[in-house]
C-alpha positions as CSV (number, residue, x, y, z in Angstrom):
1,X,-9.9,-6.5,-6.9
2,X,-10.2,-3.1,-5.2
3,X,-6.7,-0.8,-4.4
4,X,-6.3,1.5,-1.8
5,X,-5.1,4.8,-2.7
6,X,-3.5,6.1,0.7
7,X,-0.4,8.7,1.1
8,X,3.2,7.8,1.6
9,X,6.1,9.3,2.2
10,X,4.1,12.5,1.2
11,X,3.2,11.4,-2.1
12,X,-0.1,10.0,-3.0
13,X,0.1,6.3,-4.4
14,X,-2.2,3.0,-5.0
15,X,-1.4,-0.2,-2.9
16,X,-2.6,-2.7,-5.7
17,X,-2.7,-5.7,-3.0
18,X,-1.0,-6.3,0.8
19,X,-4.4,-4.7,2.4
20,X,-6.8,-6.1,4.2
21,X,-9.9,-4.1,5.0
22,X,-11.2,-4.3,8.8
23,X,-14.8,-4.6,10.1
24,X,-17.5,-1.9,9.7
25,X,-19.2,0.4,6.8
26,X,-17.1,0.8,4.1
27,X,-17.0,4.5,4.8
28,X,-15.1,4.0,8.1
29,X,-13.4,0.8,7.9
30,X,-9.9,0.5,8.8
31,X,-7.1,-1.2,7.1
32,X,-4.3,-3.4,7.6
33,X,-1.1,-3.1,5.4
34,X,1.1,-6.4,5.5
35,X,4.8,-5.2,6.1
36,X,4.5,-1.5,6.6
37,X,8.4,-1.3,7.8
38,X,9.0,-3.1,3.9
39,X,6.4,-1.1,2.1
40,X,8.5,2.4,3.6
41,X,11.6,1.0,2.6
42,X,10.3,0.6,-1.3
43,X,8.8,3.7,-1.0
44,X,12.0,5.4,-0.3
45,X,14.3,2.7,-2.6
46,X,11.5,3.9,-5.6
47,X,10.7,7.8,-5.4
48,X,8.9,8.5,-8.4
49,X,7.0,5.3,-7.8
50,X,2.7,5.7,-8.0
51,X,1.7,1.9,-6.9
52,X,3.1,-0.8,-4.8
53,X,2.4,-4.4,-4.9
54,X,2.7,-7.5,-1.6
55,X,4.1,-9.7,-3.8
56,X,6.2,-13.1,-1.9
57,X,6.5,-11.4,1.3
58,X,7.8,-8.0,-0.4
59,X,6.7,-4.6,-1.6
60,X,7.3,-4.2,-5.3
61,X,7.3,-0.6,-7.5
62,X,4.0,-1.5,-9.5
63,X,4.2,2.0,-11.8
């Protein structure tokens, strides 16, 4: 299993699952994030947070 590091809410963090990579060279693929409108939400309900998990239709505060 591979995670994403991407930048949210101005802070770096890992998205341990809830991606799904598009098409293409690795280099420039594109990726899908399930629930972005959730995964904003527990970014702002969890600050200090570093990685978020899809886990049962939610984003979770991994570490």
């Amino acid at each position: 299993m591979e995670s994403v590091k991407t930048v949210l809410l101005g802070k770096s963090v890992f998205l341990l699952t809830g991606t799904k990579a598009g098409k293409g060279k690795k280099r420039d693929r594109t990726l899908e994030v399930e629930a972005p409108d959730k995964l904003l939400e527990a970014a702002r309900r969890n600050p200090d947070a570093v990685a978020f998990g899809f886990i049962s239709g939610s984003w979770v505060a991994a570490a």
